[in-house]
C-alpha positions in Angstrom: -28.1 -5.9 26.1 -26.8 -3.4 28.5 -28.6 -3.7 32.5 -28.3 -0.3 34.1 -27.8 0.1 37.8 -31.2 1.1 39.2 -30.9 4.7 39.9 -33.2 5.1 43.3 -31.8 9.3 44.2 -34.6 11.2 44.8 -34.3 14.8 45.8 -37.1 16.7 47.6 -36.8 20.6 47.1 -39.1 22.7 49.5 -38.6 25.2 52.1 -41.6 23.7 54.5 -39.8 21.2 57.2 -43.1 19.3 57.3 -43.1 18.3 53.3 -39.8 16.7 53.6 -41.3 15.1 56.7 -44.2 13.6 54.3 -41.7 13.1 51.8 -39.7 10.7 54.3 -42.9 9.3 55.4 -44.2 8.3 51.5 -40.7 7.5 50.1 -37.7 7.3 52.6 -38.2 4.5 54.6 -39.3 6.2 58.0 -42.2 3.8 60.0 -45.3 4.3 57.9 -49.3 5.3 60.0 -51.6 2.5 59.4 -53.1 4.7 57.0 -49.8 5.1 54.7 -49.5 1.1 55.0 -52.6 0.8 53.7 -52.5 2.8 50.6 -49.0 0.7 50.2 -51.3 -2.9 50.3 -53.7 -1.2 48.3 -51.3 -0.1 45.8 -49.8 -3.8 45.9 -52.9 -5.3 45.1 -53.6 -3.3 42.4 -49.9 -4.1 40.7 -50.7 -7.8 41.2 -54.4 -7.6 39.7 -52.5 -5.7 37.1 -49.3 -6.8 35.6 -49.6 -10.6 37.7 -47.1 -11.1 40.6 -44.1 -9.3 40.4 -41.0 -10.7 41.4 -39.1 -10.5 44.5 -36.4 -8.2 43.2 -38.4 -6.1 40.9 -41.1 -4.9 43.8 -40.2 -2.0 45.4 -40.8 -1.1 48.7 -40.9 2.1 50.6 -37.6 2.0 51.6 -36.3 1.6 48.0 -35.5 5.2 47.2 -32.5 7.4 48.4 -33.8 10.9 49.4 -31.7 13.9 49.8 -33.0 16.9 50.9 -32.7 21.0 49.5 -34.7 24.0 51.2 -34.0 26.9 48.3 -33.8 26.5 44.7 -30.1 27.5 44.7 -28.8 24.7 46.9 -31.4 22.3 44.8 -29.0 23.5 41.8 -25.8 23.0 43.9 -26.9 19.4 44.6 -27.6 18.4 41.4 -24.7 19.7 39.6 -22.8 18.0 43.1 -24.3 14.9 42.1 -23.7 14.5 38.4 -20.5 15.3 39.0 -19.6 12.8 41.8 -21.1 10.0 39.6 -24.0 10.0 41.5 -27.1 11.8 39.9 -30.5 12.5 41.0 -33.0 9.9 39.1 -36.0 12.4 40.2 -36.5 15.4 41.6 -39.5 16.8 43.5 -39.6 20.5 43.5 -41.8 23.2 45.2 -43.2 26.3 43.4 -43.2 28.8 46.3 -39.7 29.0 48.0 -39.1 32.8 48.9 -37.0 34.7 48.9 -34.8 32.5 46.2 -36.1 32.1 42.5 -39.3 30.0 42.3 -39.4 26.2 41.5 -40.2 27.2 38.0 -36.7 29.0 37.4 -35.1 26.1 39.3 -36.8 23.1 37.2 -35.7 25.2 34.0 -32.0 25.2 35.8 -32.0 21.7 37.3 -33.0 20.7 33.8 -30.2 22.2 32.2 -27.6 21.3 34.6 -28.4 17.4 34.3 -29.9 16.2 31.1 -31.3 13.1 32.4 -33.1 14.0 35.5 -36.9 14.1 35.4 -38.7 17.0 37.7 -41.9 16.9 39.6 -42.7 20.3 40.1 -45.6 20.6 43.2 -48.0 23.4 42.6 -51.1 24.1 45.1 -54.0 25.1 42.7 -53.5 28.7 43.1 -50.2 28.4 41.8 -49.4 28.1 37.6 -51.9 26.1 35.7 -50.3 23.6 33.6 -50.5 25.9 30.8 -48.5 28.6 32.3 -46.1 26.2 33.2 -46.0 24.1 29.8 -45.0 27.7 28.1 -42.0 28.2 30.9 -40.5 24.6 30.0 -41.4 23.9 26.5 -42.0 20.6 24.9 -40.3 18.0 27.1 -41.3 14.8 28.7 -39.0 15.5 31.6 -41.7 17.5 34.0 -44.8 16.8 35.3 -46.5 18.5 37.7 -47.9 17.5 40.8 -51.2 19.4 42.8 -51.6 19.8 46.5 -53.0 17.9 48.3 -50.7 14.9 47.4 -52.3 11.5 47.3 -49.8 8.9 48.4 -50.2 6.0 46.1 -50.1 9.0 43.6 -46.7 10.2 44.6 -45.2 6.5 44.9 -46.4 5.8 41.6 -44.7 9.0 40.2 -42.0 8.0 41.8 -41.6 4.3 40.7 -42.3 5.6 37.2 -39.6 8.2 36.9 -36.8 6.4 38.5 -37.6 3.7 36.0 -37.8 6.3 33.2 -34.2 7.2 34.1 -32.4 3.9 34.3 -34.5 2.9 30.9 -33.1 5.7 29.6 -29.9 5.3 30.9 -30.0 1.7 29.6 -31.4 3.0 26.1 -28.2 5.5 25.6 -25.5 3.0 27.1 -27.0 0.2 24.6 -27.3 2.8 22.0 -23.1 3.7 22.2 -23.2 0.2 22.6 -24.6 -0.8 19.3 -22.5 2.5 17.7 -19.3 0.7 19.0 -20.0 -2.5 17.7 -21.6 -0.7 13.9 -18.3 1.0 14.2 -16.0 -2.0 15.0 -17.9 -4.1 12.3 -17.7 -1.2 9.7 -13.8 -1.4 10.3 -13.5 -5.2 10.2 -15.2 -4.8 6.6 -12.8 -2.3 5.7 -10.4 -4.1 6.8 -11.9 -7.0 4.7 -12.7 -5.2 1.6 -8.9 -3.7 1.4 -7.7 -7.5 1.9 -9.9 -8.0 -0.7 -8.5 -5.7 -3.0 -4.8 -6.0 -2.2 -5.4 -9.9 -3.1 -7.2 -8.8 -6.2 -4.2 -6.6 -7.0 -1.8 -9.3 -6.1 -3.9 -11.6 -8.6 -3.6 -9.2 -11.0 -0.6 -8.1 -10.9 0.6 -11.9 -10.8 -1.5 -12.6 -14.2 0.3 -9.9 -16.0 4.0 -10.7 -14.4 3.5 -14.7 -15.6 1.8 -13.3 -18.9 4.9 -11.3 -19.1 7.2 -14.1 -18.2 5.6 -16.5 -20.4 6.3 -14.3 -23.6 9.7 -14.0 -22.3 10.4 -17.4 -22.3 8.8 -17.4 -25.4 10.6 -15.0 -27.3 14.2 -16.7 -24.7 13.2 -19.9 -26.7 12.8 -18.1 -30.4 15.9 -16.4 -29.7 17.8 -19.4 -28.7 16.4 -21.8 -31.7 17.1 -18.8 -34.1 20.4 -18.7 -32.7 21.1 -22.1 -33.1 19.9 -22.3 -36.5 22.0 -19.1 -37.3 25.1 -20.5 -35.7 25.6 -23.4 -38.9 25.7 -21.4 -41.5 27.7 -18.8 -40.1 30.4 -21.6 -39.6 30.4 -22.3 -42.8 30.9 -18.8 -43.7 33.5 -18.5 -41.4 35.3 -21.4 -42.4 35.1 -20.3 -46.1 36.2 -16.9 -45.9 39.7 -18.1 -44.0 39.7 -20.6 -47.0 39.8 -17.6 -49.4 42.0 -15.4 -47.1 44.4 -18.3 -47.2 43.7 -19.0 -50.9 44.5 -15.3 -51.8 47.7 -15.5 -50.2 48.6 -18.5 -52.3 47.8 -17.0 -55.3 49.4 -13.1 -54.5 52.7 -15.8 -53.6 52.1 -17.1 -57.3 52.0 -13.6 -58.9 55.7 -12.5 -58.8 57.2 -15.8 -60.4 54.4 -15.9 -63.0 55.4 -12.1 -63.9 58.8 -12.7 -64.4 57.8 -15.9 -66.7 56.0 -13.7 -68.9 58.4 -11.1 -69.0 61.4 -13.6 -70.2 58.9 -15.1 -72.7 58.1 -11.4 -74.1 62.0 -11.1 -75.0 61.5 -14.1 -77.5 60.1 -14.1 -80.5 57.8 -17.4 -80.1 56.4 -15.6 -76.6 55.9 -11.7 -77.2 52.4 -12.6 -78.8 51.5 -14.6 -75.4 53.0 -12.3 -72.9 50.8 -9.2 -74.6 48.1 -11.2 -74.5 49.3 -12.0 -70.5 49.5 -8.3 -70.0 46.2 -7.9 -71.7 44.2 -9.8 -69.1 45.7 -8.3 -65.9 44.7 -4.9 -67.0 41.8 -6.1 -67.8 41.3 -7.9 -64.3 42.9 -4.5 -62.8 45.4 -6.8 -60.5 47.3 -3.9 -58.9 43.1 -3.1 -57.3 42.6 -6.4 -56.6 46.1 -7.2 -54.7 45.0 -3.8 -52.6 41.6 -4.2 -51.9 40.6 -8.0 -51.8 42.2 -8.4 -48.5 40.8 -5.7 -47.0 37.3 -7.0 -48.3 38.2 -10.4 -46.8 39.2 -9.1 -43.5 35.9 -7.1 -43.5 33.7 -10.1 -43.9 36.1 -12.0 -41.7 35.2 -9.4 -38.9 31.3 -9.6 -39.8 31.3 -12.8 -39.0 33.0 -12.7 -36.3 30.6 -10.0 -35.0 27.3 -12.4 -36.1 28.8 -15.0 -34.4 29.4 -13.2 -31.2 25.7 -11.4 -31.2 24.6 -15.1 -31.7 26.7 -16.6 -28.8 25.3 -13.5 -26.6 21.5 -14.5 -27.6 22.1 -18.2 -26.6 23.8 -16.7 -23.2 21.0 -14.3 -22.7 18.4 -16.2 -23.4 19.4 -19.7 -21.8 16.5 -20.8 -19.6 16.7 -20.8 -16.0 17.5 -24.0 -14.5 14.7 -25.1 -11.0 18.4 -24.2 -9.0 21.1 -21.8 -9.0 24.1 -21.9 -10.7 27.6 -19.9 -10.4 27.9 -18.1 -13.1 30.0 -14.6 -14.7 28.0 -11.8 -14.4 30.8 -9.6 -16.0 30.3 -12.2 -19.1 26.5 -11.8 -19.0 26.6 -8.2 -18.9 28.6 -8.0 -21.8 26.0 -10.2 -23.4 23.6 -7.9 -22.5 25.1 -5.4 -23.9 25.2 -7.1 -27.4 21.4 -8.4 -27.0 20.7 -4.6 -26.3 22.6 -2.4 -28.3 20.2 -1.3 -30.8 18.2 0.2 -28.2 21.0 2.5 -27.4 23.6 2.8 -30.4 22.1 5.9 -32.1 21.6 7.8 -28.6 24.7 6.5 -26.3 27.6 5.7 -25.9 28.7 3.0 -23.7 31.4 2.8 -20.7 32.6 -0.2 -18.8 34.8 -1.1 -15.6 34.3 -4.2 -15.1 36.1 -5.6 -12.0 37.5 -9.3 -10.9 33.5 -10.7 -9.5 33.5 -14.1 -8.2 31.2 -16.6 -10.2 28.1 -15.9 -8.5 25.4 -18.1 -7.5 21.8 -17.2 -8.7 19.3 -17.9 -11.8 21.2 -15.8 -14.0 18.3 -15.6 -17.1 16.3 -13.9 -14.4 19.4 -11.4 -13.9 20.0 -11.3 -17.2 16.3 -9.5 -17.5 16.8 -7.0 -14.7 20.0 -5.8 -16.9 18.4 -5.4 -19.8 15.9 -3.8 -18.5 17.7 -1.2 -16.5 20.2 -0.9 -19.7 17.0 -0.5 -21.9 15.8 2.3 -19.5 18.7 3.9 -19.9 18.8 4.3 -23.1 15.3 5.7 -23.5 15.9 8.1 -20.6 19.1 9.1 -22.7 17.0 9.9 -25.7 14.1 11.5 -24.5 17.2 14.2 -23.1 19.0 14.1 -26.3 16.2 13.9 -29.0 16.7 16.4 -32.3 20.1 17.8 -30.4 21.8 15.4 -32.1 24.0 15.1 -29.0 24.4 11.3 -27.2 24.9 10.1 -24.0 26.9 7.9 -21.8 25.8 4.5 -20.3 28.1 3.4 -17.5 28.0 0.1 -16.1 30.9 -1.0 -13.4 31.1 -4.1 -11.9 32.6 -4.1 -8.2 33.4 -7.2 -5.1 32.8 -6.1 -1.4 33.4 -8.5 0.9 30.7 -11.6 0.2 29.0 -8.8 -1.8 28.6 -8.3 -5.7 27.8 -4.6 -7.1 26.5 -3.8 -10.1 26.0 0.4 -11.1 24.0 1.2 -14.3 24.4 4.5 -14.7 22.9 7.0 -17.8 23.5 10.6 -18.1 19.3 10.9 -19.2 16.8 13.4 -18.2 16.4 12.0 -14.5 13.3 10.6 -12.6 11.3 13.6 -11.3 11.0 13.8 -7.5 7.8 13.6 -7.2 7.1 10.3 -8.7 10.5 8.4 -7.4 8.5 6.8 -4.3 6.5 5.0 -7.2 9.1 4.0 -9.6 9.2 0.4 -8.2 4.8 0.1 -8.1 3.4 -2.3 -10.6 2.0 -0.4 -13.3 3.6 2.9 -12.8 5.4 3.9 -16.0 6.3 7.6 -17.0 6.7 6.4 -20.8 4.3 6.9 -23.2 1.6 4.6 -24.5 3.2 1.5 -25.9 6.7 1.6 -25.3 6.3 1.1 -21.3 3.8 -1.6 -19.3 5.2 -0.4 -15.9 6.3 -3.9 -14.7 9.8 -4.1 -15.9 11.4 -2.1 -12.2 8.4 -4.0 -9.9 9.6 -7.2 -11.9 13.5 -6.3 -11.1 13.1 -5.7 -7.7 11.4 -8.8 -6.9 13.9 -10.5 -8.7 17.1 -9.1 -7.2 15.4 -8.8 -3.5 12.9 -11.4 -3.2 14.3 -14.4 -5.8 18.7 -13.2 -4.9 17.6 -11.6 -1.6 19.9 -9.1 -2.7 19.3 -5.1 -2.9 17.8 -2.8 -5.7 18.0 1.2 -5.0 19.0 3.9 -7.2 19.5 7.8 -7.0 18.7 10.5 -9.6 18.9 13.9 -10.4 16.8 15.6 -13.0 18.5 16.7 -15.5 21.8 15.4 -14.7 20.5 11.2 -14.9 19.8 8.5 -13.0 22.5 5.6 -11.6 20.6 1.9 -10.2 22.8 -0.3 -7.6 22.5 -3.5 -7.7 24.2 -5.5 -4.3 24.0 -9.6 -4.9 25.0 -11.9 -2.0 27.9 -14.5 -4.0 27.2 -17.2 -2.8 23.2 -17.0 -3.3 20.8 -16.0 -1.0 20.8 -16.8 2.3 18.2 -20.2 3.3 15.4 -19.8 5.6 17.1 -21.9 8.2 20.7 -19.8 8.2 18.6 -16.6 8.6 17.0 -18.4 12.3 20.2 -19.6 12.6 21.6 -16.2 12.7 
């Protein structure tokens, strides 16, 4: 608790010499008549039978107070306001009715009361003066003036005094301790904001890991599917392979065979023994239309040759894309993995866009690259939706661009779409957890927060992007090559 200073100002307000005399005499210190001591012993006695026996420092003796002087109510105002505003204020002020030819003490308590709000005021009436009533109705309900008849009575006017001087540093004490308390409610009531948003930022952060390892979990879920499907496909489709070149070579043979076997039956037709078996030779090839099948069974063989080729490659870009991360980085192509990418994700964009590369000469970078294998997809899967929801019942398509560039120790990567654009307004957001423009079910809003932390926090590389509306939207990615830098290099740096 807060100890005021003990406030002992007294000022005594009269235009009779002789009252500031007594005043002096009762309050000020000045060498008291045997009668004045004795009302002080008496006084004394009665605090001890009283409240017990005070202690040393809390009795107060007639030289405790501080009295200043004022002979018209206008320089008692002057003084007061003087006072407050020199950090020294009057704790009590006794004031005289009758003070002509300046306003009365009524008019000055009413002023002195307004110009310090703490001040209490003894107004001294003779009994021919204002009853209390009169006076009660000039200051209203306050607890701040008393008043005091002539004739005084010293132990009267001491106690007055000892009380209001108290009043005023309990006061005092009771405003400083209640600012007191208001800081502290105040300072506490900020600490448990402060708390409560910890709080909630950790119960955000909890969250929003939940859903990013719920996330990564049925990635590496459907990573593994992919892979074993992959793996399971990639048999067969060697067989396939393999058999198909067997009939492409088989067909040559037998095309090689054609021309001799011709000729054969045409020399057999010019004799007699042979005409029946070369019609019956020239029968059967129109029959198995050899002239289609010399055009058309190569280019059916080349066809599957080319599917296969194509399942093979989509099943070599799955086991690429969805190899699991090793606990350490590897060097590894990121050219080769966006191409991958590309395979893994084109029927998200084939009906909508079209696709443009520049890849340039990228040293083998060092990072977890199924983890950057995500953030492509995901920005190359963005694109094409952006794309589309430009270029929906138009019939029109779009371009995807993705360039590959080397700057110094730095690796770039552009994804660039020629889509409707990220609106101003909600760009600031795009990388928040949760934040998703897309409509119900085809967006969660992690796949940008997820990318982010992956390329900044996991690669300690960079992830910005600009955008027009309208016009479409291009994301840089900046990867250090040799991996990111250790906590150690950075201090050492």
């Amino acid at each position: 608790m807060i100890r005021s200073e003990r406030n002992r100002r007294i000022l005594v307000v009269d235009d009779t010499e002789a009252i500031h005399a007594d005043f002096d005499k009762l309050l000020g210190g000045r060498e008291q008549d045997a009668a004045a001591q004795a009302a002080e012993d008496e006084l004394a006695a009665l605090e001890r039978e009283l409240f017990g026996e005070p202690a040393a420092t809390a009795t107060l003796t007639a030289d405790a107070f501080e009295l200043d002087h004022a002979y018209q109510g206008d320089e008692a105002l002057e003084k007061v306001l003087d006072a407050r505003a020199a950090g020294r204020p009057y704790a009590l002020v006794f004031c005289d009715v009758r003070m002509p030819p300046g306003p009365d003490g009524i008019e000055t308590t009413l002023q002195i009361l307004q110009g310090d709000p703490q001040v209490a005021v003894v107004v001294c009436s003779a009994y021919s003066d204002h009853d209390w009533e009169t006076a009660s109705r000039a200051f209203g309900q306050t607890d701040r003036v008393l008043i005091l008849k002539k004739p005084f009575d010293a132990i009267e006017v001491r106690q007055l005094a000892r009380a209001l001087v108290e009043r005023w540093s309990l006061v005092r004490e009771a405003a400083l301790n209640a600012s007191e308390l208001k800081r502290r409610a105040a300072e506490r009531t900020r600490e448990l904001e402060r708390a409560n948003a910890k709080l909630r930022a950790e119960a955000t952060e909890r969250e929003r890991m939940e859903q990013e390892l719920r996330l990564a979990q049925k990635l590496e879920a459907v990573g593994q599917l992919a892979a074993g499907v992959a793996h399971e496909i990639n048999t067969p489709m060697q067989y396939v392979g393999d058999s198909v070149a067997f009939l492409e070579e088989a067909f040559q043979d037998l095309l090689s065979v054609l021309p001799p076997l011709q000729a054969a039956c045409e020399a057999l037709a010019r004799t007699e023994e042979g005409a029946e078996l070369a019609a019956k030779a020239r029968e059967a090839q129109e029959e198995a239309d050899l002239e289609y099948l010399q055009e058309h069974v190569p280019a059916a063989i080349e066809r599957t040759r080319e599917g296969v080729e194509r399942v093979t490659t989509i099943v070599r870009a799955l086991k690429d894309f969805s190899h699991p991360d090793q606990s350490d980085m590897t060097e590894a192509d990121l050219n080769h993995a966006l191409q991958s990418t590309l395979i893994v994700a084109r029927n998200e964009y084939k009906y909508v866009a079209e696709v443009e590369t520049d890849f340039g000469e990228l040293p083998r970078v060092r990072c977890l690259l199924g983890s950057l294998n995500q953030v492509f997809l995901n920005l190359i899967v963005n694109a094409a939706h952006a794309i589309e929801e430009k270029v929906e019942g138009t019939g029109e398509r779009g371009t995807i661009r993705i360039a590959t560039r080397c700057e110094d120790d730095w690796v770039e990567v552009r994804i660039a779409d020629t889509g409707a654009g990220i609106p101003s307004e909600v760009r600031e957001r795009v990388f928040d957890p949760f934040f998703t423009t897309k409509p119900v079910g085809r967006g969660t809003g992690q796949g940008l927060a997820i990318a982010r932390r992956i390329v900044t926090e996991t690669h300690g590389g960079q992830l910005d992007f600009t955008s027009e509306v309208g016009q479409g939207t291009e994301f840089v990615i900046r990867l250090p090559a040799r991996g990111p830098v250790a906590e150690s290099e950075k201090e050492a740096v």
